[in-house]
C-alpha positions in Angstrom: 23.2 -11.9 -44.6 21.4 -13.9 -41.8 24.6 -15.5 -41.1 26.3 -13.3 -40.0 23.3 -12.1 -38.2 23.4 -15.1 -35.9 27.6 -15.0 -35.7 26.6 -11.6 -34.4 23.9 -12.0 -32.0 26.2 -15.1 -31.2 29.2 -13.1 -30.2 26.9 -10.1 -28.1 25.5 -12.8 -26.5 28.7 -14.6 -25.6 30.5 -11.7 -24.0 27.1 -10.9 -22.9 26.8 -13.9 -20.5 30.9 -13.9 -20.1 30.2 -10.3 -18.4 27.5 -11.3 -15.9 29.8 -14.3 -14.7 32.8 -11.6 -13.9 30.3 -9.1 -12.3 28.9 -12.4 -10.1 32.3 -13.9 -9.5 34.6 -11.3 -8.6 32.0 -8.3 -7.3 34.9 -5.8 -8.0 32.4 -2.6 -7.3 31.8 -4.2 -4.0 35.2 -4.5 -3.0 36.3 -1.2 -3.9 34.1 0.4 -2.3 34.2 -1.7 0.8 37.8 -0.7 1.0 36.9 3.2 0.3 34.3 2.5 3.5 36.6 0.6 5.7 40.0 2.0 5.3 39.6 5.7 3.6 36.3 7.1 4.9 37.0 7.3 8.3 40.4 9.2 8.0 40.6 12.7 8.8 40.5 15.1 5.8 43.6 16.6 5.8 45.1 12.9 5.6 42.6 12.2 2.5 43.9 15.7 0.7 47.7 14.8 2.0 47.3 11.4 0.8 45.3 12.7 -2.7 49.4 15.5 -3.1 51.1 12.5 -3.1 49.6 10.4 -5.2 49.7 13.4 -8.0 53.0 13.9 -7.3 54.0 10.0 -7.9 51.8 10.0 -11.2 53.5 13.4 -12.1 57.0 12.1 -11.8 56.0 8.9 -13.3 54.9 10.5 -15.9 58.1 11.9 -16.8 59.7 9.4 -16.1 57.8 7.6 -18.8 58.8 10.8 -21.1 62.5 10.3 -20.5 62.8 7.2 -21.3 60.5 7.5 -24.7 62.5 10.3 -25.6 66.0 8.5 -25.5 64.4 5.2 -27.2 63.4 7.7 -30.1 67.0 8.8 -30.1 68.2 5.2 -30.2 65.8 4.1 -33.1 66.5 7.4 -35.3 70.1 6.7 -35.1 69.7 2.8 -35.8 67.4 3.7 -38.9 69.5 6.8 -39.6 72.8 4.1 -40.2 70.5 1.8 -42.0 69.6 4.9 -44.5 73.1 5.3 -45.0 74.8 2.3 -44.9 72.2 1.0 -47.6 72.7 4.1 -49.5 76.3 3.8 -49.7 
């Protein structure tokens, strides 16, 4: 039971370590919000709010876009398997 102890603590300390090089090497909080502060903060609000519809609206339609085409790739596989039922029950 003590192995796998140490494979454990092994493994938490691995990704441990792996995780404090990302945070040091890419700084991705930083960036972010140094974008936020240098290109979105100073904008007006009703650019922000403008800016905030369209996004929604992109994710909306993308999202049924994404519903379409799941939909008619369900079609496709129920026919496929529904010729395989019958063709192997033939």
């Amino acid at each position: 039971m003590e192995f796998f102890k140490d494979v454990y603590e092994w493994f938490k300390n691995l990704f441990t370590d792996f995780n404090a090089w990302m945070k040091s090497t890419f700084q991705f909080d930083k960036r972010i919000t140094d974008f936020y502060n240098f290109a979105i903060a100073p904008l007006p609000e009703w650019v922000k709010i403008l800016g905030l519809i369209v996004v929604l609206i992109a994710l909306v339609i993308g999202m049924i876009q994404l519903i379409k085409k799941s939909f008619k790739v369900m079609i496709i596989l129920l026919i496929v398997f529904g010729i395989i039922i019958l063709i192997t029950w033939l």
